[in-house]
MITORKOL-961610 format. One record per residue: residue number from 0; x, z, y of N, C-alpha, C in turn; residue in three letters. Coordinates in Angstrom, 3 decimals. Layout:
! MITORKOL-961610
SITE  pos      n.xx      n.zz      n.yy     ca.xx     ca.zz     ca.yy      c.xx      c.zz      c.yy  code
SITE  NUM         X         Z         Y         X         Z         Y         X         Z         Y   ALA
...
! end
This chain:
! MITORKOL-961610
SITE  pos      n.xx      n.zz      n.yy     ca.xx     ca.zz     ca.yy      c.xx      c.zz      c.yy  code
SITE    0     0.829     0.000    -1.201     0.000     0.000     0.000     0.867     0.000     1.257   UNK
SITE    1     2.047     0.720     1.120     2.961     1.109     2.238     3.636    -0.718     3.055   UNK
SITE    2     4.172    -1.584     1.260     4.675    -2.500     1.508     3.717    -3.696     1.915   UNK
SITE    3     2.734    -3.388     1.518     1.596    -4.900     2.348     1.316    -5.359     3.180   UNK
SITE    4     1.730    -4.398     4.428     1.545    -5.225     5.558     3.327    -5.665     5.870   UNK
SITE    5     3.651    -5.739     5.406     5.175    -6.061     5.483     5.285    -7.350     4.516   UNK
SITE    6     4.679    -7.627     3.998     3.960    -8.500     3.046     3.539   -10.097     3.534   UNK
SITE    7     2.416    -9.358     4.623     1.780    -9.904     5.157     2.466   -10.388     6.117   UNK
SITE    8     3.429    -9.190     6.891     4.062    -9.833     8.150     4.955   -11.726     7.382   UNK
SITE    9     5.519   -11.343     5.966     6.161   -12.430     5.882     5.479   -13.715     5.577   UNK
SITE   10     4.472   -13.683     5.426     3.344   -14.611     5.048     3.664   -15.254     6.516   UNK
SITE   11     3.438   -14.223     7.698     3.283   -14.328     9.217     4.612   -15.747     9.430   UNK
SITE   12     5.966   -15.130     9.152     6.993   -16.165     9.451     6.611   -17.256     8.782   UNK
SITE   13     6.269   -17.283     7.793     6.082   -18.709     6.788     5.079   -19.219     7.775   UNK
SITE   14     3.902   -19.061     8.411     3.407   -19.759     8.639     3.426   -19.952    10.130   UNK
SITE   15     4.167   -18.970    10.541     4.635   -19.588    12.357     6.019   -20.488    12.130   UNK
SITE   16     6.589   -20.415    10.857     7.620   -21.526    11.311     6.939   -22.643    11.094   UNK
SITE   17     5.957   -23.016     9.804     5.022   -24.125     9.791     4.731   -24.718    11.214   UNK
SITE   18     4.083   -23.470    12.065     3.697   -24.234    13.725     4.589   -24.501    14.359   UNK
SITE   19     5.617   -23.983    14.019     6.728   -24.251    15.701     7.741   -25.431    14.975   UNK
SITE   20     7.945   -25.822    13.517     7.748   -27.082    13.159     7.269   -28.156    13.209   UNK
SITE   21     5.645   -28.293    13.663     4.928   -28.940    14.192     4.980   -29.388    15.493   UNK
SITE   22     4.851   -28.132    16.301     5.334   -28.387    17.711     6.261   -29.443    17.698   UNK
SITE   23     7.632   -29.209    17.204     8.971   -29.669    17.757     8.487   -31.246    17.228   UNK
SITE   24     7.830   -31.326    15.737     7.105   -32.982    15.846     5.871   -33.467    16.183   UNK
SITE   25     5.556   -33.138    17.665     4.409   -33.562    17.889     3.229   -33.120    17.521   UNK
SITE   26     2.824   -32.378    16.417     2.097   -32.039    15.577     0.600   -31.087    16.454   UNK
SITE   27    -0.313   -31.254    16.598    -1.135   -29.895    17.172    -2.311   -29.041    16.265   UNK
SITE   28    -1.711   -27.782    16.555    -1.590   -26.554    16.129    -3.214   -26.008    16.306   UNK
SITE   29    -3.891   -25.994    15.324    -5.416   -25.903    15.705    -5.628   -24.137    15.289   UNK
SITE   30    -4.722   -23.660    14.151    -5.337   -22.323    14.158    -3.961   -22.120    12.893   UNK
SITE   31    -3.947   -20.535    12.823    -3.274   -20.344    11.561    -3.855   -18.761    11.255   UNK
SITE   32    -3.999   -18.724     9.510    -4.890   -17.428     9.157    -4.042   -16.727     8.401   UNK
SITE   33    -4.105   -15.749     7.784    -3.568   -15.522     7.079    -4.053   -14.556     6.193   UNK
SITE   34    -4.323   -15.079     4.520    -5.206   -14.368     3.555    -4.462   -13.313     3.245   UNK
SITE   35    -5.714   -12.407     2.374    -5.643   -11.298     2.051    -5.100   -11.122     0.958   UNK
SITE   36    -4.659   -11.817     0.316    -3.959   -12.278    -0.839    -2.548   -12.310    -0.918   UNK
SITE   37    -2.094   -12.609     0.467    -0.638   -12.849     0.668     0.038   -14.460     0.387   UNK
SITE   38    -0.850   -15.147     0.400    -0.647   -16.237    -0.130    -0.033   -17.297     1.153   UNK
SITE   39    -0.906   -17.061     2.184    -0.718   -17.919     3.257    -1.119   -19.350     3.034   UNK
SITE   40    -0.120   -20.253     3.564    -0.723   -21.680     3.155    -2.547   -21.852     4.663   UNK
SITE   41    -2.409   -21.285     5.623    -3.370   -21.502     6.365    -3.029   -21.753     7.759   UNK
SITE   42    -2.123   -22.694     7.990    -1.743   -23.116     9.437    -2.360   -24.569     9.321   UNK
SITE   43    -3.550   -24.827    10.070    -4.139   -25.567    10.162    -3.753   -26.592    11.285   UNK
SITE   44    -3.059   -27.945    10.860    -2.538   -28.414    12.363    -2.907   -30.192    11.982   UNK
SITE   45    -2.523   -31.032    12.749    -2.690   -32.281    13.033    -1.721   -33.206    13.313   UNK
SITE   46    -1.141   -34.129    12.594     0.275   -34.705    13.069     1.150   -34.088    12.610   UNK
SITE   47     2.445   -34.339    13.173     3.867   -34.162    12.794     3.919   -34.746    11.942   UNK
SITE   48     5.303   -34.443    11.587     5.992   -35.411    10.513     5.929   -34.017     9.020   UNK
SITE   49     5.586   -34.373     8.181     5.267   -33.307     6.598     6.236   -33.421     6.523   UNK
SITE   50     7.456   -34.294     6.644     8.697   -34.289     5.317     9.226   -33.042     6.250   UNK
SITE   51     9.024   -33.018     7.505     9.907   -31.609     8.206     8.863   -30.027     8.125   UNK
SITE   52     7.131   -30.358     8.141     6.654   -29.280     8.478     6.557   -28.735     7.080   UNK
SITE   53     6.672   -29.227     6.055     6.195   -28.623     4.445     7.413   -27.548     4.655   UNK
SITE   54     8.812   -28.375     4.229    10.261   -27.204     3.913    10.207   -25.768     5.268   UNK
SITE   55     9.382   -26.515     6.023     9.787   -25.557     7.140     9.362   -23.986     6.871   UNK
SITE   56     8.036   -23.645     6.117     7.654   -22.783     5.582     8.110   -21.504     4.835   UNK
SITE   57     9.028   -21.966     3.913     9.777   -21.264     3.323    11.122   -21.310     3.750   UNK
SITE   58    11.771   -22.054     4.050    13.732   -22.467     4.646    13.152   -22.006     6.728   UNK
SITE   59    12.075   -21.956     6.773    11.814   -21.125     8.307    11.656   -19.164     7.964   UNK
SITE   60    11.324   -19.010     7.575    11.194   -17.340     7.186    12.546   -17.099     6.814   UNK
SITE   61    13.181   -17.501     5.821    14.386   -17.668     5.011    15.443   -16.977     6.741   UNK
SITE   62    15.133   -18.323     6.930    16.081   -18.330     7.964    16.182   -17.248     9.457   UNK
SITE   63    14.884   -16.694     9.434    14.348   -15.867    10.787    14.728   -14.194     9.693   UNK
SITE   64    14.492   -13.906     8.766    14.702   -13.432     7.925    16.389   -13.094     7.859   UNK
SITE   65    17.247   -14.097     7.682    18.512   -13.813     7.733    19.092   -13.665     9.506   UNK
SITE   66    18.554   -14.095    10.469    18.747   -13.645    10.988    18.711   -12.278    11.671   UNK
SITE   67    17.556   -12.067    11.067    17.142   -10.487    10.839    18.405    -9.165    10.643   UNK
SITE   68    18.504    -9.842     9.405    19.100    -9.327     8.911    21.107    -9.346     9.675   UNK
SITE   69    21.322   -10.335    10.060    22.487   -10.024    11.234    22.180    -9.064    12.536   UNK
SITE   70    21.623    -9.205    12.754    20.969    -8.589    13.680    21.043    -6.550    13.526   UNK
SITE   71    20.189    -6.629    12.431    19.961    -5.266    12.180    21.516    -4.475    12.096   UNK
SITE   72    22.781    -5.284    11.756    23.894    -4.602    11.828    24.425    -4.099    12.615   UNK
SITE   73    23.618    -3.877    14.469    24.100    -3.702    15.443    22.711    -3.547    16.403   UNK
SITE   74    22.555    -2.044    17.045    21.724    -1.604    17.644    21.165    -2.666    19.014   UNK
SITE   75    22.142    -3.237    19.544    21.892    -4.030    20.394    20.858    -5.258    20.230   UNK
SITE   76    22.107    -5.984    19.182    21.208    -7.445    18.404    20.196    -6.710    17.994   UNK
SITE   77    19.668    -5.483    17.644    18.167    -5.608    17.369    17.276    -5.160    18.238   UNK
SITE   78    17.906    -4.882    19.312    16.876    -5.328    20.608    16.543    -6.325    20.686   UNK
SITE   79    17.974    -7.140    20.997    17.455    -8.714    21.234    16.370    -9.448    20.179   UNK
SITE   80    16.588    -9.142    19.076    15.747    -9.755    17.933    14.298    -9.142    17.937   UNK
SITE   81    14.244    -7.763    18.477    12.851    -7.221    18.556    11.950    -8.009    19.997   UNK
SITE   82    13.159    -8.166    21.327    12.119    -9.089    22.085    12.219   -10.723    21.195   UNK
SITE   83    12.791   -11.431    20.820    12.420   -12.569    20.241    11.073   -12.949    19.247   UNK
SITE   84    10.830   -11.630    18.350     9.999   -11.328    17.669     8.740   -10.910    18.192   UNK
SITE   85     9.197   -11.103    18.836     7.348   -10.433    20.728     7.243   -11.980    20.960   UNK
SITE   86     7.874   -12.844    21.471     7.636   -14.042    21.924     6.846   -14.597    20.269   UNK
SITE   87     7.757   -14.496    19.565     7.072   -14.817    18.240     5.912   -14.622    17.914   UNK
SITE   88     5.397   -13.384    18.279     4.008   -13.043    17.664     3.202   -13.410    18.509   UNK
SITE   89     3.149   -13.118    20.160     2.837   -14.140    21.579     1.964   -15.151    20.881   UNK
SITE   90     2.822   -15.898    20.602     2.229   -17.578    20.313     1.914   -17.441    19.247   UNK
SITE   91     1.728   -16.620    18.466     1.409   -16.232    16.846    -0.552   -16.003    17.011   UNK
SITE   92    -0.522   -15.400    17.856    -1.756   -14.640    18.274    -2.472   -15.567    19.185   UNK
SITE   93    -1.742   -16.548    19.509    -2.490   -17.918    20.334    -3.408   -18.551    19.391   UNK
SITE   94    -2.644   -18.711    18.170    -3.110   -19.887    17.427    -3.939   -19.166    16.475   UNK
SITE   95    -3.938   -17.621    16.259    -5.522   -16.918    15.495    -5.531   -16.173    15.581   UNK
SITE   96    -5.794   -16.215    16.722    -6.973   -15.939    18.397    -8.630   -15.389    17.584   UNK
SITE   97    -8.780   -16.063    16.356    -9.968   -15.507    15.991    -9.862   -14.938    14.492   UNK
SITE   98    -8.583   -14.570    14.163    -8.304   -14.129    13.182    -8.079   -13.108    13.091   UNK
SITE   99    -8.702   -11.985    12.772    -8.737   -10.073    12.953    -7.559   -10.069    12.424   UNK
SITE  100    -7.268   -10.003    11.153    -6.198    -9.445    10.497    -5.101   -10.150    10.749   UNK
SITE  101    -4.536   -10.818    11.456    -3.777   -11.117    11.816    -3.328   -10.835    13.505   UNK
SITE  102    -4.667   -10.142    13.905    -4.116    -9.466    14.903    -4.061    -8.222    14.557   UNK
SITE  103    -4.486    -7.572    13.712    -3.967    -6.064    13.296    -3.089    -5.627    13.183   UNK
SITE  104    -2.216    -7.216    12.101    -1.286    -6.874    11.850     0.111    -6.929    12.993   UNK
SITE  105    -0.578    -7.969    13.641     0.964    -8.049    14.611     1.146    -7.144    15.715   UNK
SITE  106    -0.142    -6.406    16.429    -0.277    -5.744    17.060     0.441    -4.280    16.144   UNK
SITE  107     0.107    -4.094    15.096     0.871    -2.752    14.217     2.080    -2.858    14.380   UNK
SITE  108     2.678    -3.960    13.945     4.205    -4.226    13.779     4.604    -4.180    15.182   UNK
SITE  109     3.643    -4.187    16.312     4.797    -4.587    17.765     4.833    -3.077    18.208   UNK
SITE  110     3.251    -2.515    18.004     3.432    -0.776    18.000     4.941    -0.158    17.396   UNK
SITE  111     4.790    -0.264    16.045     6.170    -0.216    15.206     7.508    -0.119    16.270   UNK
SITE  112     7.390    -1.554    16.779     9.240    -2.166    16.987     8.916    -1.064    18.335   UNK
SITE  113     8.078    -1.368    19.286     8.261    -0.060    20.457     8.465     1.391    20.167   UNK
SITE  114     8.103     1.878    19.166     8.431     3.362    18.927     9.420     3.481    18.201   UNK
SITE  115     9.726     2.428    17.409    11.490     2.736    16.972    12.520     2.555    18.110   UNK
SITE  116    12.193     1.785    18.952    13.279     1.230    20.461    13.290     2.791    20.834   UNK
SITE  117    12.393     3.700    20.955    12.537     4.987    21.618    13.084     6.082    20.636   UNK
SITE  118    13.475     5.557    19.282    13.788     6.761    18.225    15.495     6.598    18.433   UNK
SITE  119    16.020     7.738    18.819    17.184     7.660    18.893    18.297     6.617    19.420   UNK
SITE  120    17.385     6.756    20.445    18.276     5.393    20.997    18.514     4.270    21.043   UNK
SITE  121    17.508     4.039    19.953    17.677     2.444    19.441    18.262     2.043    17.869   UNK
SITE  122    18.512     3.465    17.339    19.020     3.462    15.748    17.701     2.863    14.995   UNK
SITE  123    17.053     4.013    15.130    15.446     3.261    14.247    15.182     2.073    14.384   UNK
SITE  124    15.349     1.419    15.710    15.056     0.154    15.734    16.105    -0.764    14.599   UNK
SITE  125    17.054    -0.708    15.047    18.086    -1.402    14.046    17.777    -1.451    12.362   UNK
SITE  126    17.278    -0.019    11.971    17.323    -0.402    10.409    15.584    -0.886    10.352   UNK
SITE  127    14.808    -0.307    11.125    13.572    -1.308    11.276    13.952    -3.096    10.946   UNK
SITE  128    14.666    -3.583    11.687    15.042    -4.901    11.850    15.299    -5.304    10.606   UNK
SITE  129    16.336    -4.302    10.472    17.416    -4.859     8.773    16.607    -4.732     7.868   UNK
SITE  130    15.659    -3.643     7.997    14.112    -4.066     6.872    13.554    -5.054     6.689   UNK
SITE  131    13.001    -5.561     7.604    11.924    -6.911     7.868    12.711    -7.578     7.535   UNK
SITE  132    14.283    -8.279     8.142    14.735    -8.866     8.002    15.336    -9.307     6.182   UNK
SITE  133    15.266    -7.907     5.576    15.545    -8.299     4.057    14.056    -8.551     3.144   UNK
SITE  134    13.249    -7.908     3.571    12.070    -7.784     3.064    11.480    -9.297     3.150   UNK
SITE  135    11.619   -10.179     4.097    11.744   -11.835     4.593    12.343   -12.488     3.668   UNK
SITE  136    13.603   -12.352     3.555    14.882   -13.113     2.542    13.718   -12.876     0.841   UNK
SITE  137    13.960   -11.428     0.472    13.913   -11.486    -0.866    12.210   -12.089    -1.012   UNK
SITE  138    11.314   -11.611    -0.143     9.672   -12.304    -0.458    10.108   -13.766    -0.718   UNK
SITE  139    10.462   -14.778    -0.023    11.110   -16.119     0.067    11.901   -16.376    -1.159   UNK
SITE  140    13.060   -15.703    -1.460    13.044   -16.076    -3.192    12.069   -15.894    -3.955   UNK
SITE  141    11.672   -14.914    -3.570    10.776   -14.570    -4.954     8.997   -15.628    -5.132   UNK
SITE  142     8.634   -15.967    -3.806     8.241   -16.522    -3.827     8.312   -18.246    -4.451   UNK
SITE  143     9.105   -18.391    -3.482     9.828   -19.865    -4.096     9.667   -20.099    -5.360   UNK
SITE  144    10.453   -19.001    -5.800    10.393   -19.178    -7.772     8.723   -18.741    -8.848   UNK
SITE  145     8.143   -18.029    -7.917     6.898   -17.705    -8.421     6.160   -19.314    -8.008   UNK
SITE  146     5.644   -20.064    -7.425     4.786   -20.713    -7.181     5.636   -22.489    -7.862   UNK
SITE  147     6.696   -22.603    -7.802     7.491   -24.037    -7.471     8.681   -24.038    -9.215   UNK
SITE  148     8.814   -23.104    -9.590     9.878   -22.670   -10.828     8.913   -22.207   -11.785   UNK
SITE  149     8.540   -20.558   -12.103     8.173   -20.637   -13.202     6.673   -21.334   -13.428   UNK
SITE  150     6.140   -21.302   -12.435     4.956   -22.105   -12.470     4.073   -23.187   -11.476   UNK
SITE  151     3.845   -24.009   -12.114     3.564   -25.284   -10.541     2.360   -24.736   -10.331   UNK
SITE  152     1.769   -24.646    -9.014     1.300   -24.498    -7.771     0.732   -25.687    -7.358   UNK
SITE  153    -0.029   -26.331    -7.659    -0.459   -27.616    -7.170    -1.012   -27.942    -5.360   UNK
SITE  154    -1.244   -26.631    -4.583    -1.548   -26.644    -3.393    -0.309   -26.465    -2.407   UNK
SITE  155     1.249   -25.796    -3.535     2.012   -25.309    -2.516     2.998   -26.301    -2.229   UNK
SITE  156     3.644   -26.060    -0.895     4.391   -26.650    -0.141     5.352   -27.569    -0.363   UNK
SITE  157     5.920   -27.036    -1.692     6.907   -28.067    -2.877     6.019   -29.341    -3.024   UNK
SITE  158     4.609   -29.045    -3.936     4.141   -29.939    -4.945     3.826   -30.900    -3.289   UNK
SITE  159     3.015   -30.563    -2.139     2.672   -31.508    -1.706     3.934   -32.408    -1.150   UNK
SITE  160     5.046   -31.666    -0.897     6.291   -32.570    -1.020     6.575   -33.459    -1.816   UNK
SITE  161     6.572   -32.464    -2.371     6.957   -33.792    -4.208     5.928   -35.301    -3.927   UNK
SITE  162     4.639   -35.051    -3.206     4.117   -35.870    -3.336     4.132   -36.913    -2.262   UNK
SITE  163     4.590   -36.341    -1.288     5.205   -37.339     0.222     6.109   -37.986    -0.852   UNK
SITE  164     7.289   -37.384    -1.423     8.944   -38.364    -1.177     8.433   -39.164    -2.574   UNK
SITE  165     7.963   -38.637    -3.900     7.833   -39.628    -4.971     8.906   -39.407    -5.677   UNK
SITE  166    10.218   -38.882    -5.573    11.373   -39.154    -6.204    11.658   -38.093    -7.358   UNK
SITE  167    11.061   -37.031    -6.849    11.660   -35.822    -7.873    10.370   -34.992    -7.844   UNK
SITE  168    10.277   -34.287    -8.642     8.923   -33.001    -9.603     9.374   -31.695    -8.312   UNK
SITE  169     7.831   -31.325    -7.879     7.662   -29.581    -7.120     9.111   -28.752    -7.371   UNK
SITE  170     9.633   -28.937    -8.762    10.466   -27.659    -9.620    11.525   -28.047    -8.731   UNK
SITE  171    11.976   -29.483    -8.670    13.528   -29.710    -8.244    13.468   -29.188    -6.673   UNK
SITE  172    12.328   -29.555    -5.908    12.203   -29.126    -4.749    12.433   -28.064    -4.380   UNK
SITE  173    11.917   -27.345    -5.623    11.564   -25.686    -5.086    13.396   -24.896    -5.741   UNK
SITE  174    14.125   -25.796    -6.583    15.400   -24.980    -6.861    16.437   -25.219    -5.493   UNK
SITE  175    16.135   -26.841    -5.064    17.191   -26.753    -3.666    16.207   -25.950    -2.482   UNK
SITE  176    14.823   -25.541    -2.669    14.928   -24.949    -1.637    14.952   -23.534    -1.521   UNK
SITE  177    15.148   -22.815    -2.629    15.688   -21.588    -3.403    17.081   -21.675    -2.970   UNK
SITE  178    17.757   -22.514    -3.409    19.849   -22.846    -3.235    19.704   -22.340    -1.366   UNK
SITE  179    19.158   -23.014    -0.840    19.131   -23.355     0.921    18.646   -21.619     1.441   UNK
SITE  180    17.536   -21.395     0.818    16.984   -19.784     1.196    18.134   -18.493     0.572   UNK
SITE  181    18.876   -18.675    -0.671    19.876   -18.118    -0.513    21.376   -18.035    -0.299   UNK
SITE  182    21.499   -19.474     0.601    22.463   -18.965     1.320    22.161   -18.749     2.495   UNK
SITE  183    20.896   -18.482     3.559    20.198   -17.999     4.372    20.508   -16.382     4.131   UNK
SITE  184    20.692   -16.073     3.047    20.281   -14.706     2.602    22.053   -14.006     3.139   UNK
SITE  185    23.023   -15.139     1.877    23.801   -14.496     2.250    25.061   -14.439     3.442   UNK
SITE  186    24.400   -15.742     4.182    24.853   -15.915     5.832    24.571   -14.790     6.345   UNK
SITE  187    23.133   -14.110     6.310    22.984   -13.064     7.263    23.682   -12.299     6.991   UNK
SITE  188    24.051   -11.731     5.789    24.779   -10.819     5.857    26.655   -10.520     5.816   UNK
SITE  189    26.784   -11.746     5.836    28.179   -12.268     5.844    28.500   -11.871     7.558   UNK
SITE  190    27.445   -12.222     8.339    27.577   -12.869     9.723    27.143   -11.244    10.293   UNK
SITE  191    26.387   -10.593    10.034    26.569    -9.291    10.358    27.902    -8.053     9.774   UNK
SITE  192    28.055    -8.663     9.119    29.284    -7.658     8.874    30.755    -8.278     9.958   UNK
SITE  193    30.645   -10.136     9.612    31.792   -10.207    10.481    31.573   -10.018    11.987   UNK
SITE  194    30.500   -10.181    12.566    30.785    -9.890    13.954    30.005    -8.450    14.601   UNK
SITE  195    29.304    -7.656    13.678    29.730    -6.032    14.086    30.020    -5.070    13.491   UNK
SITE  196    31.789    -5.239    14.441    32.107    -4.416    13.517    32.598    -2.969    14.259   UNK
SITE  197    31.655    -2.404    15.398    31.556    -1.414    16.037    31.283     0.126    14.963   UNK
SITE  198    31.781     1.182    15.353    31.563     2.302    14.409    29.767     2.742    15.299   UNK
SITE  199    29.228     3.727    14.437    28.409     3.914    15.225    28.128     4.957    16.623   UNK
SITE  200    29.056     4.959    16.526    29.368     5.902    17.920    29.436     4.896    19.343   UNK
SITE  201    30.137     3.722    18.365    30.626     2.513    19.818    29.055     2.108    19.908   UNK
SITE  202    28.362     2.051    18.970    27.262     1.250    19.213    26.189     2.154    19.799   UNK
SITE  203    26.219     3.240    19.918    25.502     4.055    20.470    25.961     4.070    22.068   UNK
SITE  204    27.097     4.238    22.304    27.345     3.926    23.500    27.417     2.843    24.360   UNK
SITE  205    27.470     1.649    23.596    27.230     0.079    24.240    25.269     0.352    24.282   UNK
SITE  206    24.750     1.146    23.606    23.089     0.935    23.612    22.805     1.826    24.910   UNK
SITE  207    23.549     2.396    25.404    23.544     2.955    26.607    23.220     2.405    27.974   UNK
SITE  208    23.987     1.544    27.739    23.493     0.655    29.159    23.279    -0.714    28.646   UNK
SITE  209    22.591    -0.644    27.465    22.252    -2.158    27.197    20.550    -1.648    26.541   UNK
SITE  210    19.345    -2.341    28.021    17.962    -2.213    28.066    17.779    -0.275    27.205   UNK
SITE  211    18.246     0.447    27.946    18.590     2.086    27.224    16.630     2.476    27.440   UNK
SITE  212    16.923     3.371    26.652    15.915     4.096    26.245    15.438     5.421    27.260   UNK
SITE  213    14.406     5.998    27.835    13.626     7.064    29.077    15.048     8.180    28.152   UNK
SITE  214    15.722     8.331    29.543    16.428    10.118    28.950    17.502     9.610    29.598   UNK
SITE  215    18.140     8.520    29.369    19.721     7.887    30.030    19.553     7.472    31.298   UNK
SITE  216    20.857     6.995    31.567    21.065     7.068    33.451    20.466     5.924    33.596   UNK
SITE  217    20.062     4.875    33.019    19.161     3.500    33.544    17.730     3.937    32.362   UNK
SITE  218    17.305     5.138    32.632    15.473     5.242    31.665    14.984     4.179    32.120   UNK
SITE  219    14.707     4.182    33.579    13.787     3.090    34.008    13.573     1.618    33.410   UNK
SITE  220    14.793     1.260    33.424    15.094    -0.185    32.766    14.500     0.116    31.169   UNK
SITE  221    14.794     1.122    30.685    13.851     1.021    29.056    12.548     0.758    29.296   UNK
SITE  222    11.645     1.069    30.383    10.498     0.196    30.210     9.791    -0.985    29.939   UNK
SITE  223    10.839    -1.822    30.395    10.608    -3.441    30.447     9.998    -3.553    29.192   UNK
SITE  224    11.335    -3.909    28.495    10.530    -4.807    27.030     9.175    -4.110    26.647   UNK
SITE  225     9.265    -2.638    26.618     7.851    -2.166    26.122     6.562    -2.609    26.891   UNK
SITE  226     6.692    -2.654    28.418     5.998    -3.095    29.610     5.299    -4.820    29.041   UNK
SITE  227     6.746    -5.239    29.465     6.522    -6.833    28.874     5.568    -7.156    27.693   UNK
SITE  228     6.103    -6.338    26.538     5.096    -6.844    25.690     4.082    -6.669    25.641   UNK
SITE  229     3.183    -4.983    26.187     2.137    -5.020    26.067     1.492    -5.749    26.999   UNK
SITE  230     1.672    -6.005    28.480     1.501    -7.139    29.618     1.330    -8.267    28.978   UNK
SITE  231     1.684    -9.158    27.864     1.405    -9.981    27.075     0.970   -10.019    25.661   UNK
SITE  232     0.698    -8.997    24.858    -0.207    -9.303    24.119    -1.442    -8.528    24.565   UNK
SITE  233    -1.765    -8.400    26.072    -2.779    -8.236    26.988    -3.264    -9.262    27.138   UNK
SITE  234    -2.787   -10.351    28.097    -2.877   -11.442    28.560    -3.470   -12.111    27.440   UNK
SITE  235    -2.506   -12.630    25.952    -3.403   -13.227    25.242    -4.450   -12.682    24.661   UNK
SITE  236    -4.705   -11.346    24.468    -6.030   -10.964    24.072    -7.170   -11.487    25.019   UNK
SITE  237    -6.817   -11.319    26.307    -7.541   -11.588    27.042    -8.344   -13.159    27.123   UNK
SITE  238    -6.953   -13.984    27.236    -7.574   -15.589    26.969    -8.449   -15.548    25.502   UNK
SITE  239    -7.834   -15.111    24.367    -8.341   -15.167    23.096    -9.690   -14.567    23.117   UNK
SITE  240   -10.175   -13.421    23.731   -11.826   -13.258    23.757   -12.565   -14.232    24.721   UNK
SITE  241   -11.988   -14.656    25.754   -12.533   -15.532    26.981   -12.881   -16.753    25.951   UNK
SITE  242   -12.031   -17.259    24.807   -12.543   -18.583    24.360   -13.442   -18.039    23.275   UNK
SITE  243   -13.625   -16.810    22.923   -14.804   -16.535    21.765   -15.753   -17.477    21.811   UNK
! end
């Protein structure tokens, strides 16, 4: 029960990289849901190019996921990654605008990332990050191989591939895109170890005057991001009932 909406959040990346895949080809973005099942597969859009928006699904989480996971190795980068992940859900909440549980959930998780930013400085936040961020990676293998490997999936993202290119079976699809999601996995963590390599004392003190937390000599400035985000997932609530 604890892990399901964490679950769900990754369902969330799979299917906002689907949209912002689309975007980048033209594609428009009519709604995206996300079942109770965990299944996903509900970004409802128009256009683009499939051979880019299908892989994007799984090798997009994969990848937001490992970045995650660099990130979480350093109190700072998971500031930065916690506002990136606000813009993320932003436009997440644009596109289902009439989808409850998917605003439950993102609204929980942004509650979440703001009260860890205030737990110690910004520590909580960090292994917050490095959570999501692994919890992303391993759903994405495990997925991959559940729907595309041990068993075909005739609705998922592989098979309708398989059925754009013609050349090769869901399975082959789904092992290079298994190969591609784990070395996603182990970039992130390659790439967080090599570039922080602060003790945690340094990193407590670089979190000092970097966006610091109410108690330190810049409190004030810790308001922003918390400010910011709720100022915007205000705003879109707001448009989102106006188009009820």
């Amino acid at each position: 029960m604890i892990i399901y909406p964490f679950k769900l959040l990754t369902v969330g990346f799979h299917e906002m990289s689907h949209a912002f895949a689309g975007l980048l080809t033209c594609a428009h973005i009519h709604s995206i849901e996300l079942d109770r099942d965990e299944r996903g597969w509900r970004t409802q859009m128009s256009g683009g190019i499939s051979w880019i928006t299908l892989p994007a699904g799984y090798l997009g989480s994969s990848f937001i996921g490992a970045c995650l996971i660099a990130c979480g190795f350093n109190t700072n980068a998971s500031k930065v990654a916690s506002i990136v992940l606000a813009v993320f859900f932003l436009f997440t909440l644009w596109w289902a605008r009439r989808d409850w549980l998917t605003w439950v959930l993102i609204v929980g998780m942004s509650g979440l990332i703001v009260l860890f930013w205030f737990v110690a400085g910004g520590v909580a936040l960090r292994y917050f990050v490095l959570f999501i961020g692994v919890m992303s990676c391993l759903y994405v293998l495990w997925d991959v191989v559940d729907d595309t490997i041990s068993r075909k999936v005739n609705s998922s993202d592989a098979s309708q591939f398989a059925k754009i290119c013609g050349c090769c079976p869901s399975q082959v699809w789904g092992v290079l895109w298994l190969l591609i999601a784990f070395v996603f996995f182990a970039l992130g963590i390659i790439v967080g170890l090599a570039a922080f390599k602060e003790t945690a004392a340094q990193q407590a003190e670089d979190s000092e005057t970097f966006l610091p937390v109410p108690g330190s000599d810049n409190g004030a400035a810790a308001l922003a991001p918390s400010l910011a985000l709720s100022l915007g997932m205000l705003a879109v609530g707001l448009n989102a009932f106006a188009a009820l």
